[in-house]
C-alpha positions in Angstrom: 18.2 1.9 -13.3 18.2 2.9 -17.0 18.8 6.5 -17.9 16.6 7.1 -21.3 17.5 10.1 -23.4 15.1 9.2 -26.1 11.1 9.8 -26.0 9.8 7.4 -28.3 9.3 4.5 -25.3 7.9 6.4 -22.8 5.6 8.2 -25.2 4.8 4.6 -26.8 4.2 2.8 -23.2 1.7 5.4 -22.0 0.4 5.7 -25.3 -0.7 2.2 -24.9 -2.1 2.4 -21.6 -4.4 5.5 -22.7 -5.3 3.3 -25.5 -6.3 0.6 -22.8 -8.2 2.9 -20.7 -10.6 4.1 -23.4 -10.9 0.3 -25.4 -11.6 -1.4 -22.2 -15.1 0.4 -21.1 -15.8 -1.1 -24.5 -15.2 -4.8 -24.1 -17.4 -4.7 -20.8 -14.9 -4.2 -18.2 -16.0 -3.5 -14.8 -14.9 0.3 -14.1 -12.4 3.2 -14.6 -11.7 6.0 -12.2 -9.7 8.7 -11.1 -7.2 8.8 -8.0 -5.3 11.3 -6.1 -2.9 11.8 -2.8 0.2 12.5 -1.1 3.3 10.2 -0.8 6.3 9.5 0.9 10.0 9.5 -0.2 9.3 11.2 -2.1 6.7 13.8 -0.7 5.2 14.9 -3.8 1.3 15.0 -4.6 -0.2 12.7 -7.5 -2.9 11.8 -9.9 -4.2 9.5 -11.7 -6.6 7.0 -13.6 -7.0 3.0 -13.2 -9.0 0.7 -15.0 -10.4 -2.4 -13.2 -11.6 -5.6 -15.3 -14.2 -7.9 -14.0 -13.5 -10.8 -11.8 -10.6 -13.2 -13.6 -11.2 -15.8 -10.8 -13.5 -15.1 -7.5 -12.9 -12.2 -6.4 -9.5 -11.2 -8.2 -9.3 -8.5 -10.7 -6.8 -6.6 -12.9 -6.2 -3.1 -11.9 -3.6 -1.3 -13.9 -2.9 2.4 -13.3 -0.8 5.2 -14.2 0.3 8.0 -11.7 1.9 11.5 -11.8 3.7 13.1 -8.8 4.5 16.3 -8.5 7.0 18.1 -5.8 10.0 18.2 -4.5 11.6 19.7 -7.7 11.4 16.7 -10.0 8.2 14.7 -11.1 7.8 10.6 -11.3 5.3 9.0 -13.6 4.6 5.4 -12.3 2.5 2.7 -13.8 1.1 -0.1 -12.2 -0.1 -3.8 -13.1 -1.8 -4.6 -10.2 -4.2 -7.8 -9.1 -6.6 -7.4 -6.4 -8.7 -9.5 -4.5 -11.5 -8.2 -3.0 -13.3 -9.5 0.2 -16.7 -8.2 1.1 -17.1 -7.2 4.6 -20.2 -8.5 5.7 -23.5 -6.8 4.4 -21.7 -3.4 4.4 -21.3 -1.6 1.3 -17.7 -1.9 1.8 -15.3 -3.7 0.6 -11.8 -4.7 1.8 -9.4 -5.6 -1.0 -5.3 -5.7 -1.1 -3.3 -6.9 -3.9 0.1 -5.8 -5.7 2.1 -6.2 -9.0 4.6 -5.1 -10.8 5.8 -1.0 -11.2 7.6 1.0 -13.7 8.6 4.5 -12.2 9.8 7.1 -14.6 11.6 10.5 -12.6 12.5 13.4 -14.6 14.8 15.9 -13.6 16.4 18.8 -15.0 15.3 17.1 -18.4 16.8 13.9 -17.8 14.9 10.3 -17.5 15.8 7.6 -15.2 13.7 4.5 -15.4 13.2 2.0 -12.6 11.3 -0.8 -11.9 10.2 -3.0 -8.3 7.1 -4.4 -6.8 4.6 -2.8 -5.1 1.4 -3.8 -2.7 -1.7 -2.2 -2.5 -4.9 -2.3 0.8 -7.8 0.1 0.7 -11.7 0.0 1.6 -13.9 0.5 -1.4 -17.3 1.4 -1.2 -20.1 0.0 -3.3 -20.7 3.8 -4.7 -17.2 3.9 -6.4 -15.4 5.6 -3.3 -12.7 4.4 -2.1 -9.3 5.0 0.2 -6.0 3.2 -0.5 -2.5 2.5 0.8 0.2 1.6 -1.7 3.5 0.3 -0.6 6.7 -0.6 -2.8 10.1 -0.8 -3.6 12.2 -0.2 -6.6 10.0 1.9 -9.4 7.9 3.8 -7.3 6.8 5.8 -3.8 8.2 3.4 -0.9 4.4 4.8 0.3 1.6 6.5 -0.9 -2.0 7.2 0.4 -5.0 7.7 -2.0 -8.5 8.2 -2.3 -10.7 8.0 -5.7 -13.6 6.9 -7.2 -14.6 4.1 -9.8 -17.3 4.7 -12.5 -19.3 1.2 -12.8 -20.8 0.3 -15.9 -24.1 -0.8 -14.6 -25.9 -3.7 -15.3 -28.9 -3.4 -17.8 -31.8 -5.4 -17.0 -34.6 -6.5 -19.2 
């Protein structure tokens, strides 16, 4: 862990994910949402936004997001690099998918910054409306658990 005094990297890294969020609708990516819950250790309540690309390969796709918890006197901003890989179940409009990547959690405390970093997992149900539920597991920069639901706006597909 890294205590930061300073403002200027933290202000620059989510900086450029906001930047991300609003250029990637653009260049035809698949979907941005919202996302909100409770976790555990710590018990706080978040928030958040993702972005999801199209397929890279199959069925996997890039999901990075960025989170902030609030509770238990402090609050922890954690972003996410995730790949999923979605599996269709059956002819349901839902959709299992798990995945995981790196995170960078960011606690402040009685205006101090301490900065860690870990791994984290991620299994929910989507469904094909944008809804879906999630469980995100981890060590190191973020929640050891956390349990979500949100929703993905699609751009849809024009047709002729």
């Amino acid at each position: 862990m890294v205590l930061q005094s300073g403002h200027a990297g933290i202000r620059n890294l989510v900086f450029a994910f906001f930047i991300l969020l609003v250029v990637a609708p653009r260049a035809r990516a698949q979907g941005v949402g919202l996302q909100g819950g409770g976790s555990i250790d710590p018990e706080q309540f978040y928030i958040g936004s993702h972005f999801e690309s199209k397929p890279i390969v199959d069925r996997l796709h890039f999901r990075p997001s960025i989170d902030g918890g609030f509770g238990g006197g402090f609050t922890l901003a954690t972003i996410q690099a995730e790949l999923i890989y979605k599996t269709p179940l059956g002819q349901s409009p839902w959709t299992f998918y798990q995945g995981g990547g790196p995170v960078i959690g960011i606690v402040r405390f009685n205006n101090e910054r301490d900065v860690s970093g870990g791994l984290g997992g991620t299994l929910g149900l989507m469904h094909a409306s944008g809804f879906f539920v999630e469980f995100r597991g981890g060590g190191g920069g973020g929640p050891n658990l956390k349990f979500g639901v949100g929703f993905t706006v699609r751009r849809e597909k024009k047709t002729p």
